[in-house]
KOLLO-443031 format. One record per residue (C-alpha): residue in one letter; x, y, z. Coordinates in pm, 1 decimal, padded with zeros to 6 digits, always signed. Layout:
BEGIN
  type        px        py        pz
     A         X         Y         Z
...
This chain:
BEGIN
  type        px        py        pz
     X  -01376.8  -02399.1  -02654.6
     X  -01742.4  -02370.5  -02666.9
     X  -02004.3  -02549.5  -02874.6
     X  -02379.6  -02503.3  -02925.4
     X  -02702.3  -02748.8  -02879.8
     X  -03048.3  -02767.1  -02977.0
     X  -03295.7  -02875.2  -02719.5
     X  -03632.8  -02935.8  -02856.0
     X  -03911.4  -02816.7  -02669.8
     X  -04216.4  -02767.2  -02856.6
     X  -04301.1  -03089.2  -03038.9
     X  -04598.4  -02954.8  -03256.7
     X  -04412.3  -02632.3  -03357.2
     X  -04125.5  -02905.3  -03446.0
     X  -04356.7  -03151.8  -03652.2
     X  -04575.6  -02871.4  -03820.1
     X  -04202.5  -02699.8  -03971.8
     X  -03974.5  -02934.1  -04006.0
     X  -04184.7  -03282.3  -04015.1
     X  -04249.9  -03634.0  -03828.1
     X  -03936.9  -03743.5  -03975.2
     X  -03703.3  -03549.3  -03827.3
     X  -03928.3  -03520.2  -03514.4
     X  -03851.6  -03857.5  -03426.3
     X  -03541.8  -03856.5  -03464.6
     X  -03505.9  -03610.5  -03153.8
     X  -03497.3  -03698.6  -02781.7
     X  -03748.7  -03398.7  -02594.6
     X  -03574.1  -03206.7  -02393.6
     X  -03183.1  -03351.5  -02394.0
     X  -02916.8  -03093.1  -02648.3
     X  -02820.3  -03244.0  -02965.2
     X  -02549.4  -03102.2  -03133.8
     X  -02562.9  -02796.3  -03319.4
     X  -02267.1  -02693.6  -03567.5
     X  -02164.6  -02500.7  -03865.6
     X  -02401.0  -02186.5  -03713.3
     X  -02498.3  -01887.8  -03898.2
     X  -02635.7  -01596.2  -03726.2
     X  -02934.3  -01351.3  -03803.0
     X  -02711.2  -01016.2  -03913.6
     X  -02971.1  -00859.8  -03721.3
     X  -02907.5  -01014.0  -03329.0
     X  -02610.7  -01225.4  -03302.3
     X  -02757.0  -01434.7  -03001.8
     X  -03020.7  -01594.5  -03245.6
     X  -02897.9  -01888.0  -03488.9
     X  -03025.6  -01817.4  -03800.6
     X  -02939.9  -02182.4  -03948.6
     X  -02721.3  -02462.2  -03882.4
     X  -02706.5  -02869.2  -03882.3
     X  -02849.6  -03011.0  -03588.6
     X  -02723.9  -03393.9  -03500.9
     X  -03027.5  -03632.2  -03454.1
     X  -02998.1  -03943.2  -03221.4
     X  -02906.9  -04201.2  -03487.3
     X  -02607.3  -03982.6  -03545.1
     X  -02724.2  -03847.6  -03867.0
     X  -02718.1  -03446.2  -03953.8
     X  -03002.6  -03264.0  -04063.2
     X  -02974.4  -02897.1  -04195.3
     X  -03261.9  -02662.8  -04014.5
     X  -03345.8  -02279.4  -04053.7
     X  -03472.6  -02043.1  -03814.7
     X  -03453.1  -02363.0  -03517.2
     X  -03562.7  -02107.0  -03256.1
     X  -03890.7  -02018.7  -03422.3
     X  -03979.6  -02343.1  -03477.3
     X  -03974.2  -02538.8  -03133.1
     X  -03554.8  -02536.7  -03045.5
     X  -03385.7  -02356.0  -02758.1
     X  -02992.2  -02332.0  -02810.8
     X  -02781.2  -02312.5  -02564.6
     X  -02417.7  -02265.8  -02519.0
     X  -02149.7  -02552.0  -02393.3
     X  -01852.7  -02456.3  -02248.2
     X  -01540.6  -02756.7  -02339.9
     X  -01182.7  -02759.4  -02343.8
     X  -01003.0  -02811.4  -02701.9
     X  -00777.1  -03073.6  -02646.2
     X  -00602.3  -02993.1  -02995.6
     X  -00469.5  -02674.1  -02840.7
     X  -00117.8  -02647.0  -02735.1
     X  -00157.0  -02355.4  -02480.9
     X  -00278.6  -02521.5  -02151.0
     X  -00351.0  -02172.0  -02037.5
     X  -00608.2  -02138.9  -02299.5
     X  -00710.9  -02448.7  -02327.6
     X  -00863.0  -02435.6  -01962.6
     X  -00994.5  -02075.0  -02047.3
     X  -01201.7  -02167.6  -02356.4
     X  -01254.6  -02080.8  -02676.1
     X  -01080.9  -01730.0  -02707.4
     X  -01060.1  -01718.8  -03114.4
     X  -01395.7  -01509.3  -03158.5
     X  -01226.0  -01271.1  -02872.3
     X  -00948.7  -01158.9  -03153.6
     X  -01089.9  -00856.1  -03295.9
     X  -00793.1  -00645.0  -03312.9
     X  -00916.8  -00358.6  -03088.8
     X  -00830.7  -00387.2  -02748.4
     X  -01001.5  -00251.9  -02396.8
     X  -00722.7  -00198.0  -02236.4
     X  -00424.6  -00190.2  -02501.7
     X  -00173.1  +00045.9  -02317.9
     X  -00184.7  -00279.0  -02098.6
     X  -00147.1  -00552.0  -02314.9
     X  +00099.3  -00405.0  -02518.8
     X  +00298.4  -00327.4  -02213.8
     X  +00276.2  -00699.6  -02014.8
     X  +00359.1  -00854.7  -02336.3
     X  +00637.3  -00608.5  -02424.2
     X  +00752.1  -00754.4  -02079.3
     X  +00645.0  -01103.7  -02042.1
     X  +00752.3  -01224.3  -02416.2
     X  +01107.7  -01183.7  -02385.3
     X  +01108.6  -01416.2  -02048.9
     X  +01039.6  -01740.6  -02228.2
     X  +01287.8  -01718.0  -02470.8
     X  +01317.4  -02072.0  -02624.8
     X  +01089.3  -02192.1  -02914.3
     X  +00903.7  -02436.1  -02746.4
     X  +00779.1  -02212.5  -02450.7
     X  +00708.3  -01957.3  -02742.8
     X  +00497.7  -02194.3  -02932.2
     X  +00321.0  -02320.9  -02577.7
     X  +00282.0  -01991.0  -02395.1
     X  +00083.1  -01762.1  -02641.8
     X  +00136.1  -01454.0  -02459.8
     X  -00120.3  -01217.2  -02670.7
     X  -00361.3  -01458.9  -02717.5
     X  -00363.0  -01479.9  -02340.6
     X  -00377.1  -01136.7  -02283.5
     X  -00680.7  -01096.6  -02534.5
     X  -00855.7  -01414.2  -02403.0
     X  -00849.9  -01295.1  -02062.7
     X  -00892.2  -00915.1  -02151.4
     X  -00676.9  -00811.1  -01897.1
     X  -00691.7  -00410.7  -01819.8
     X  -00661.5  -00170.6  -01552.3
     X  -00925.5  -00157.9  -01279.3
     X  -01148.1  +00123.0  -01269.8
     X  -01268.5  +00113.2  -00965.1
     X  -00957.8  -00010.1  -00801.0
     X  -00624.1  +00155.8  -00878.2
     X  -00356.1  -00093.9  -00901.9
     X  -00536.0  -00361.9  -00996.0
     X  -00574.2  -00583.1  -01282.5
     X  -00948.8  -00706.3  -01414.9
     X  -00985.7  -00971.0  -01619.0
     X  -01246.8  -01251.2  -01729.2
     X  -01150.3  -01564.9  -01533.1
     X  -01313.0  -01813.1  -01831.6
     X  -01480.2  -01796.7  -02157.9
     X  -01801.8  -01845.2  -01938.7
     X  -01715.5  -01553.8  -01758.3
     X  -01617.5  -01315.6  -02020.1
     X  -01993.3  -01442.9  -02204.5
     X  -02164.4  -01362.3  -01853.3
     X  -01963.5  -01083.1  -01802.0
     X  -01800.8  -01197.2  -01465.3
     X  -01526.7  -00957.2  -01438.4
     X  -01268.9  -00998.8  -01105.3
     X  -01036.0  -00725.7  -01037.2
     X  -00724.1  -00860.2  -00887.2
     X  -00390.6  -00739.0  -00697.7
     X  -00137.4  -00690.3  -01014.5
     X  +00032.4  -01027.3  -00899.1
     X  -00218.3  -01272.2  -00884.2
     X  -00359.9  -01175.0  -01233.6
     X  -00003.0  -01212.4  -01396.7
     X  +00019.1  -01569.9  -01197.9
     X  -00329.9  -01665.3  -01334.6
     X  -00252.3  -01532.0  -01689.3
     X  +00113.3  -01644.1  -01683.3
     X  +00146.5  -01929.2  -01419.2
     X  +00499.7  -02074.2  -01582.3
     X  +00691.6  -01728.6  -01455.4
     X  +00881.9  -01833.3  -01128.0
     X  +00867.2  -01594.8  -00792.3
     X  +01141.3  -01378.8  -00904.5
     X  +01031.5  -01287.0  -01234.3
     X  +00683.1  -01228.7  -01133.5
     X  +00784.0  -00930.9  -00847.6
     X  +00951.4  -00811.2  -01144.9
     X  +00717.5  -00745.8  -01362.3
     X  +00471.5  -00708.6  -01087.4
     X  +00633.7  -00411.7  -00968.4
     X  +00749.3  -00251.8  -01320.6
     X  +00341.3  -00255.6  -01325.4
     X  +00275.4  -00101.5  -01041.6
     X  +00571.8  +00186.9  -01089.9
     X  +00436.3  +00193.8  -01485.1
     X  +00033.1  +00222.6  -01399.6
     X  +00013.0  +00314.1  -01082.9
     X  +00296.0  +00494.7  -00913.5
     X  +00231.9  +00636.6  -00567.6
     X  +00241.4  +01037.4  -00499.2
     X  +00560.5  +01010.2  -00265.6
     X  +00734.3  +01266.8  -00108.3
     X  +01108.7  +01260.8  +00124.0
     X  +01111.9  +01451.3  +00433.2
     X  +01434.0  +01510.7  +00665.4
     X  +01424.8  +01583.8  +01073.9
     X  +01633.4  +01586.9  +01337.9
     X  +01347.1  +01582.9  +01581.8
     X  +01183.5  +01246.5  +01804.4
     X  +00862.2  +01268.6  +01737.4
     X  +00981.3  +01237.3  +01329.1
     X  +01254.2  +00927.8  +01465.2
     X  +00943.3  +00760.0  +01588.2
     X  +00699.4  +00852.0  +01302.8
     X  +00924.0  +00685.1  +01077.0
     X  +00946.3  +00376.9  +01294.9
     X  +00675.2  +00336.1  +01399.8
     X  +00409.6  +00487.1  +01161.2
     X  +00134.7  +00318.8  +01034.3
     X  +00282.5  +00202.4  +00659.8
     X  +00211.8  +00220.4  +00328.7
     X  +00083.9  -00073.0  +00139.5
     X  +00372.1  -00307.6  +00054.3
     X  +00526.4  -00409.1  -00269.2
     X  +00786.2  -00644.5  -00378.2
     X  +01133.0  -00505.2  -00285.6
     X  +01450.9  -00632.3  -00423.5
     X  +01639.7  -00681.9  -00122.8
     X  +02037.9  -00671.1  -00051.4
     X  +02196.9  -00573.5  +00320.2
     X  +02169.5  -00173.7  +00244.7
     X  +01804.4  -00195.0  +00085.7
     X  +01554.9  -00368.6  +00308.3
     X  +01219.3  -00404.2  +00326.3
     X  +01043.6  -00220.2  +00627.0
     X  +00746.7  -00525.0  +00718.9
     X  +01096.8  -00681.0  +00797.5
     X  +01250.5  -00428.0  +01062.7
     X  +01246.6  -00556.9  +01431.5
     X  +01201.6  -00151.9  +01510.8
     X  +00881.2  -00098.8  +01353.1
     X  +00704.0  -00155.9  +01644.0
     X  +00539.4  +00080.3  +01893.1
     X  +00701.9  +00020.4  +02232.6
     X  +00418.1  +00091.8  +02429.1
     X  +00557.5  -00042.1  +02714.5
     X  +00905.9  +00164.4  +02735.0
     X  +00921.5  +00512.3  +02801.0
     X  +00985.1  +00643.6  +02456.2
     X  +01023.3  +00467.8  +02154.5
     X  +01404.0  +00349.6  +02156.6
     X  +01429.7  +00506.2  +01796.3
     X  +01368.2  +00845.6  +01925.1
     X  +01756.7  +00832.3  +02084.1
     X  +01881.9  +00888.7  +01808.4
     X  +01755.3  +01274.2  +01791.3
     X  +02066.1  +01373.3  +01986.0
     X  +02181.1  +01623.4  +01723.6
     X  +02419.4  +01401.6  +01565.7
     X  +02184.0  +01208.5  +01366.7
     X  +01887.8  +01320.8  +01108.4
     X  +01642.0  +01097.2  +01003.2
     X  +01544.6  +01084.0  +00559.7
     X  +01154.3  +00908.5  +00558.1
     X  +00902.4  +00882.1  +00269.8
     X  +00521.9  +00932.7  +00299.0
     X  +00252.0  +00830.4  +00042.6
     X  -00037.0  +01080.9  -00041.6
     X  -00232.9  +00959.5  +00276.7
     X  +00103.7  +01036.8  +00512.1
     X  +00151.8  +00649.9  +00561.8
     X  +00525.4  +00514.4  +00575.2
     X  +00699.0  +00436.7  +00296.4
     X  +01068.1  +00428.2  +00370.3
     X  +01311.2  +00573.2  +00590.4
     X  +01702.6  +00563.4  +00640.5
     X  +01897.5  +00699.0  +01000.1
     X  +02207.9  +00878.8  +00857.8
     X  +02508.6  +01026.7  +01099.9
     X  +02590.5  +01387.0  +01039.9
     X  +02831.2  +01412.3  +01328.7
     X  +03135.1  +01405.2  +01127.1
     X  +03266.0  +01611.1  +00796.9
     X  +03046.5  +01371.1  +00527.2
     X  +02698.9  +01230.0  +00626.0
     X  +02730.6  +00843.5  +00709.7
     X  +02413.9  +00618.5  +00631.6
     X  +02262.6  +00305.5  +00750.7
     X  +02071.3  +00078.0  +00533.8
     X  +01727.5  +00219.7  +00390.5
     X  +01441.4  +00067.0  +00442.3
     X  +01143.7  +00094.5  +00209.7
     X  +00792.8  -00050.6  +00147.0
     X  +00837.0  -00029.3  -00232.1
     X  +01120.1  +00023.1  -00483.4
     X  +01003.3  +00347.8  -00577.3
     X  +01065.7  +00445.0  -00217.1
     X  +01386.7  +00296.2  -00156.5
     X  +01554.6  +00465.7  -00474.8
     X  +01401.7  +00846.5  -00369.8
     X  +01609.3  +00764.6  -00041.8
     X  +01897.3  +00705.1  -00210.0
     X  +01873.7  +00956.8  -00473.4
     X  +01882.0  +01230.6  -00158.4
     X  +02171.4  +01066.8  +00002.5
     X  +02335.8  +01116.4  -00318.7
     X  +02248.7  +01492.6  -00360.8
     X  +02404.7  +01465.3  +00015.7
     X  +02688.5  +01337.8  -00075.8
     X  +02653.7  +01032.8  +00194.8
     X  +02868.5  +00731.9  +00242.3
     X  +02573.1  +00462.1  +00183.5
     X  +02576.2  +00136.7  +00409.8
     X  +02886.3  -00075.5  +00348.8
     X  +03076.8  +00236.0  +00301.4
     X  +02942.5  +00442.0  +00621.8
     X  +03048.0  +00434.1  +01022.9
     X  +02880.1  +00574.0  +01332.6
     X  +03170.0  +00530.3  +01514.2
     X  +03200.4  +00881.4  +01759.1
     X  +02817.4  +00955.3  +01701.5
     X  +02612.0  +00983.9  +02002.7
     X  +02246.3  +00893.0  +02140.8
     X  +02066.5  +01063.7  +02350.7
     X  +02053.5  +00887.4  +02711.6
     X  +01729.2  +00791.6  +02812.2
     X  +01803.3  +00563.4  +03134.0
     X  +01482.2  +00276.9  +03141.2
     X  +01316.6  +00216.6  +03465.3
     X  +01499.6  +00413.5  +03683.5
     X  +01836.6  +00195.0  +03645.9
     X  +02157.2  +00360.2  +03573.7
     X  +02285.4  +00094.5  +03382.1
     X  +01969.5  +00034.2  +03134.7
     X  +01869.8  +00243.5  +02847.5
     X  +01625.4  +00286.8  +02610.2
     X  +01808.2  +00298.2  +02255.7
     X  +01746.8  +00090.8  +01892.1
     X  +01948.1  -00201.8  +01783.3
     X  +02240.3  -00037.8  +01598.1
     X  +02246.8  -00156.7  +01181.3
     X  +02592.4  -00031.5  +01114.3
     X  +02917.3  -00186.8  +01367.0
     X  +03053.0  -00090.7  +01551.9
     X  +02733.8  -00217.1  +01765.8
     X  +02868.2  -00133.1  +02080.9
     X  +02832.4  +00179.7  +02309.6
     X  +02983.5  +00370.0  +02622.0
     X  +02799.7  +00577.6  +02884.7
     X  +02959.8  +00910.5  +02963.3
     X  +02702.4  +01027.1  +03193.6
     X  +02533.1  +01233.9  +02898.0
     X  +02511.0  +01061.7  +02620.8
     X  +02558.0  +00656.0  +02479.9
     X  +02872.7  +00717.1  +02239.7
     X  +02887.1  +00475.9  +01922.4
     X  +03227.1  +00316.2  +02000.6
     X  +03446.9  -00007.4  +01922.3
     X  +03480.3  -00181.9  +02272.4
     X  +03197.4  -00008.2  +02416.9
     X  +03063.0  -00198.4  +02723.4
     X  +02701.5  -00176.4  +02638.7
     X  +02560.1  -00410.9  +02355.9
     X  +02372.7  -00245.0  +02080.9
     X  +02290.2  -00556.0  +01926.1
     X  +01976.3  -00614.8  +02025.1
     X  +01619.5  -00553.8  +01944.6
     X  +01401.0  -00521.4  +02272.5
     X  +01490.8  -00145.6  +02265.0
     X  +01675.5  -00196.7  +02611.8
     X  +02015.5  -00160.2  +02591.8
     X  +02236.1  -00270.5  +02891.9
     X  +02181.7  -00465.5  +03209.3
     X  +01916.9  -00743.4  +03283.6
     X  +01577.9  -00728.7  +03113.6
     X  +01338.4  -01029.7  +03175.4
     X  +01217.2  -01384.3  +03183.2
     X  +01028.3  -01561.4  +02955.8
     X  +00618.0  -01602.2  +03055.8
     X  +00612.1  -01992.9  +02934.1
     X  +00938.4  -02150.0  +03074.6
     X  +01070.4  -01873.7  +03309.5
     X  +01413.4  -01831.8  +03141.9
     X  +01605.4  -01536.5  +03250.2
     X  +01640.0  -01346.9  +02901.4
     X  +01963.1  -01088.5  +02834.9
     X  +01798.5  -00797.0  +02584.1
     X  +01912.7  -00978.0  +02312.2
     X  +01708.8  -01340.3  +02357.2
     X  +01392.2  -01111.9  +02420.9
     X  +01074.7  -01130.8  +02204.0
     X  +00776.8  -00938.4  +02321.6
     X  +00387.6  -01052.8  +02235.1
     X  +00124.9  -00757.9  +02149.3
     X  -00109.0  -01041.9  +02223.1
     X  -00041.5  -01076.9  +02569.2
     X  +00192.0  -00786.5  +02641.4
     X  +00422.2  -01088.0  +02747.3
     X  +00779.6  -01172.1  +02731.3
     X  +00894.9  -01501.3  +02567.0
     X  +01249.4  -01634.0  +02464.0
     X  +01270.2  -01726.6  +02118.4
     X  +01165.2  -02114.3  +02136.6
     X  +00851.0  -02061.4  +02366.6
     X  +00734.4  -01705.6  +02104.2
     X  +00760.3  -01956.7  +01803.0
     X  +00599.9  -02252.5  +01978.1
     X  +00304.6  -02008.0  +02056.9
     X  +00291.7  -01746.6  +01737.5
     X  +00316.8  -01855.8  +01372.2
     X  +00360.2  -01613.9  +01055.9
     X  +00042.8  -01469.0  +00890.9
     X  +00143.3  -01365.2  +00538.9
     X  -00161.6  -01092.8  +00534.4
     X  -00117.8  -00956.3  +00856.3
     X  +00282.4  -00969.8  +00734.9
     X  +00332.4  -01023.2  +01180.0
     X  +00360.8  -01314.5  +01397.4
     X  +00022.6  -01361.4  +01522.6
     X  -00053.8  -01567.0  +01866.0
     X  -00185.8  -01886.7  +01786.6
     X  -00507.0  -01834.6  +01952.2
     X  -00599.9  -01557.0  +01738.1
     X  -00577.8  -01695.0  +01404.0
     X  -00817.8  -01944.5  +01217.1
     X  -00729.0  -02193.1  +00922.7
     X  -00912.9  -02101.7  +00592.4
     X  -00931.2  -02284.1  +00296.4
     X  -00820.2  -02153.6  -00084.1
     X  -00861.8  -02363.3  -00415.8
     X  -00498.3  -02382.0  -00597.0
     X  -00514.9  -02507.2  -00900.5
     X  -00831.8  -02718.0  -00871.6
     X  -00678.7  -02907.4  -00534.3
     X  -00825.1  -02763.9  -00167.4
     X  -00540.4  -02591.4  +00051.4
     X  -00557.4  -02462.3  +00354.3
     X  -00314.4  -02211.2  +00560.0
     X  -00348.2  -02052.4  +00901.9
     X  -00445.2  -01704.6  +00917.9
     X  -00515.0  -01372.2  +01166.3
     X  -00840.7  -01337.1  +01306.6
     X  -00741.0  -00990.5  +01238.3
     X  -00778.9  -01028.9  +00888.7
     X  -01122.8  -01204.0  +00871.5
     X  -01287.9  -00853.9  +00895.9
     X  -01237.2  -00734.7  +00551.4
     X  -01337.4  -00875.1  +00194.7
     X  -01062.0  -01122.9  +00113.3
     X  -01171.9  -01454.2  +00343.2
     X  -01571.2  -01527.1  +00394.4
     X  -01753.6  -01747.7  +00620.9
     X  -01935.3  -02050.9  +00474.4
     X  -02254.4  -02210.5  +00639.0
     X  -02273.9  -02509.5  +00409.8
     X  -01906.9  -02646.2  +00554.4
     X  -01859.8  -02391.1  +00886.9
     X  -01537.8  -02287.1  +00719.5
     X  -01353.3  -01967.3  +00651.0
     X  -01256.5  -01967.0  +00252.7
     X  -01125.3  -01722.7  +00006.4
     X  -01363.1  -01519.0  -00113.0
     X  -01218.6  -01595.8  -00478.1
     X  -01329.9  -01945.0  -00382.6
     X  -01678.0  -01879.3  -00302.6
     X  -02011.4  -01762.4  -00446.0
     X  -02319.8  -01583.7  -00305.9
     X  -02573.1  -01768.1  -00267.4
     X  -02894.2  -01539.4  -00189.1
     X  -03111.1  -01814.7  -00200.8
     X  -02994.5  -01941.5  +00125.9
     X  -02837.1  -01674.6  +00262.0
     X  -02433.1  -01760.5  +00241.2
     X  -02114.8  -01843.4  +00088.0
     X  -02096.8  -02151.5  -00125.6
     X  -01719.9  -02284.1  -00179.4
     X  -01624.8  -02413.4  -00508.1
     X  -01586.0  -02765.0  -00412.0
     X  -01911.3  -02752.1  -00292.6
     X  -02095.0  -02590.6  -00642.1
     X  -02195.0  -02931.2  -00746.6
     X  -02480.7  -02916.1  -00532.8
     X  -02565.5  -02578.6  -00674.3
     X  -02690.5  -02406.6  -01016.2
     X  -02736.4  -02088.3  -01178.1
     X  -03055.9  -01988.6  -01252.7
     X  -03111.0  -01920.8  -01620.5
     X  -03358.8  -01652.9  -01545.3
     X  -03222.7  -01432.1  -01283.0
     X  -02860.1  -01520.8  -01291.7
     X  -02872.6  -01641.9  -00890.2
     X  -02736.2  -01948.8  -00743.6
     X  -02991.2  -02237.3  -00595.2
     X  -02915.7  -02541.0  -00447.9
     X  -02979.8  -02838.0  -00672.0
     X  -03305.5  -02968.1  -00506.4
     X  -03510.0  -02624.1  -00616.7
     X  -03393.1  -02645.0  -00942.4
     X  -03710.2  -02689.8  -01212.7
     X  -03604.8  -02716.7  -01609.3
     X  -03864.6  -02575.0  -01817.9
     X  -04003.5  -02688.5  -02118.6
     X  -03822.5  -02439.3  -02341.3
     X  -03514.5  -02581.2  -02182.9
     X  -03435.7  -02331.4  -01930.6
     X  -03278.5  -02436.7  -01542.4
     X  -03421.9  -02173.8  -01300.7
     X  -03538.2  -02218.7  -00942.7
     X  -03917.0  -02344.0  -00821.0
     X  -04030.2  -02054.7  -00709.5
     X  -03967.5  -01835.3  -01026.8
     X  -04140.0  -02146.8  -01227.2
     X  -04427.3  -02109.4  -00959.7
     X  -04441.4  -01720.2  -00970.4
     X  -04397.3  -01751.7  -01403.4
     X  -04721.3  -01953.3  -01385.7
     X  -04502.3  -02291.9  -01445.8
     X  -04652.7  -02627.0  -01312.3
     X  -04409.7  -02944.6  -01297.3
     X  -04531.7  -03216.2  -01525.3
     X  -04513.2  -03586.3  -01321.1
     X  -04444.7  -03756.1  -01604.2
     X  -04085.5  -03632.1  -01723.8
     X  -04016.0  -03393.5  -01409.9
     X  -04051.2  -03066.3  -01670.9
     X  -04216.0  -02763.8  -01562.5
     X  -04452.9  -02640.4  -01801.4
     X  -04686.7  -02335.2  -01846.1
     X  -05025.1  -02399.5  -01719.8
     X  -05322.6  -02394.0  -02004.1
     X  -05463.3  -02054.3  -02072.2
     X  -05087.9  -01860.2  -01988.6
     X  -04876.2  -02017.5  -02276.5
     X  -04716.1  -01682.5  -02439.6
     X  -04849.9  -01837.8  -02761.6
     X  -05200.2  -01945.1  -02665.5
């Protein structure tokens, strides 16, 4: 919640109004109290009158404080009376309540969603989901479709400090009680609700389409519900280029007996795709694999109007590839990892035929099927195509214990990332310092900065600007910093100067304002001859 203070200033102007008496009753220049406020009709940010709490504790009533010698400022507190921890971190959201909303398509909508997953009284009474939602003013980004903006604090909302934020993190910071699974639910009901993507399903039987699907620079990922016939695609062991191999070992599959159904976004990214047979009498598909719900279900509502036996139901069994024999060897091929079984294959000479006891193993995801492949760079194992995992870092080979001693999982690159090129940054959770390990890769954009007060990476949610010195200043390090009253800036604390009206800015706009600092109390006052009321 937020209270208000007096801080007197101007001792005459004090004395010749109000009297000695009360006069010395106040300590220059500290914030006294101020309570039961009214304000001028005419400008809400002036108090017209109020009671003002004097150092022996006593409360004297004063009008017009402002004219007469006071500077009020604003305090920022948490209301320990209220039951909503949510709010009671944010502040004091009651004058926030005016029943017309920014956003209220929004609002209406999250809590037409959120309310009915805390169901019991107690979380009802403790999770105040409108209040919340009003307190926070959450509503759709303007400048950033599919995001959420929303004022982080009371402070913020008064300074008007807006963030906009991926849908997910500003549910989690509104709602933090809602566990993983019922946050990508209502995350994505958002996203489908507010800010659907212009998708559209394409069929081919061609391998240049095989390998666009595959391999295609995706669309931006969402929450997917997953199950063995609906995947997501930043989880496919095919979506890789293949640089190295002659083609890319999805393109075997444009042998005529297989058609491949893929989904692109409005900027012809990836969205989803699904391999189906259509050798036999009724199409036969694998699993579908999508970036996004919405994706996933346009799939499946054209292997309906197909008529398709849908993974768990479907066979390959009798449907060929196309041979494409790797490095010159007669018994190695370049072909995909097989989703449905049987995952076997037979060679006759013109095409690799899907078929139970097949002497070639489709199991694996190198994209070489058959014969010997390689040995790991680290230990110099001799690896079978299946115990194979390649490094874009290195354009190495590695078996699976040496890869995972050397690469580690970036959550924003969604890719294992070599160890050398990734950096540790540092996020604020909750008020405690974390840290997690992340692509250099990544570093480029505007969600991790570089700080020169610690010579660490951070969040940029973390941080501040700080033009003043010229970087990022964490928020475990804002202690040593302040915001200047005047021009809104950060400063370190050693150039701060507080003026005799009560006012924290930096030296050198107290030096270029005509301020000079006073030795005896540290205040900065104007010099004789430039007082605005001289």
């Amino acid at each position: 919640m937020a209270n208000y203070t007096l801080v007197p200033v101007d001792g005459n102007q004090i004395k010749d109004h109000f009297g000695d008496a009360l006069f010395n009753k106040l300590v220059p220049y500290q914030p006294h109290l101020f309570d039961d406020i009214e304000w001028d009709a005419t400008d809400s940010d002036v108090p017209f009158s109020g009671r003002v709490q004097l150092s022996d504790t006593t409360q004297v009533y004063v009008v017009k404080p402002t004219d007469h010698g006071f500077v009020v400022k604003k305090q920022y507190r948490k209301d320990p009376n209220e039951s909503d921890k949510v709010l009671q971190e944010w502040g004091d959201y009651t004058e926030f309540m005016n029943p017309v909303r920014v956003d209220n398509d929004l609002q209406m909508w999250l809590q037409q969603k959120i309310i009915p997953l805390f169901c019991s009284v107690d979380q009802i009474e403790k999770i105040k989901v409108p209040l919340r939602l009003r307190a926070f003013n959450a509503r759709r980004s303007r400048q950033y479709k599919g995001k959420i903006t929303v004022f982080q604090s009371h402070k913020d909302r008064d300074d008007n400090r807006e963030v906009a934020m991926k849908p997910g993190r500003a549910i989690t910071l509104m709602f933090p009680e809602l566990d993983h699974k019922r946050l990508i639910g209502v995350t994505d009901a958002f996203l489908q609700r507010f800010a659907p993507r212009k998708l559209t399903v394409h069929q081919s039987t061609e391998p240049d389409k095989f390998r666009l699907a595959y391999s295609g620079e995706q669309s931006e990922n969402e929450n997917v519900d997953t199950s063995w016939g609906r995947k997501h695609m930043a989880h496919s062991c095919m979506r890789y280029e293949f640089d190295h191999l002659e083609v890319h070992p999805a393109e075997a599959y444009a042998s005529g007996d297989f058609e491949i159904i893929y989904v692109l976004d409005q900027s012809d990214l990836v969205a989803g795709r699904c391999v189906v047979s259509i050798h036999g009498d009724k199409p036969q598909a694998g699993p579908i694999y999508g970036v996004s719900e919405q994706a996933i279900t346009m799939i499946e509502d054209t292997l309906s109007s197909l008529g398709a036996n849908l993974a768990g139901n479907a066979s390959w069994e009798g449907a060929r590839l196309t041979r494409i024999v790797h490095d010159g060897r007669d018994d190695s091929y370049v072909a995909p990892y097989l989703d449905l079984t049987p995952q076997a294959l037979r060679d006759d000479g013109k095409h690799l035929i899907i078929c139970e006891g097949g002497d070639i193993d489709a199991s694996c995801y190198s994209g070489v099927l058959g014969g010997h492949y390689t040995q790991c760079t680290c230990c110099s194992a001799g690896l079978s195509e299946d115990s194979y995992y390649y490094s874009e870092h290195d354009d190495e080979h590695y078996c699976e214990e040496c890869f995972y001693d050397s690469h580690s999982y970036c959550e924003y690159a969604q890719d294992h990332v070599h160890d050398s090129q990734m950096t540790t940054v540092y996020f604020v959770r909750r008020g405690i310092t974390d840290e997690e390990r992340v692509s250099d890769s990544e570093l480029n954009g505007d969600t991790f900065c570089f700080s020169d007060v610690d010579n660490e990476w951070w969040h940029s949610d973390c941080c501040i600007w700080c033009e003043y010195e010229s970087t990022y200043v964490p928020e475990p390090h804002l202690g040593d910093y302040f915001e200047s009253d005047f021009d809104g800036e950060w400063y370190p604390l050693e150039q701060m100067a507080m003026t005799e009206d009560g006012q924290d800015i930096s030296i050198d706009e107290a030096e270029n304002d005509g301020y000079v600092k006073n030795p005896d109390n540290d205040v900065w006052e104007m010099k004789e001859g430039e007082r605005k009321d001289a």
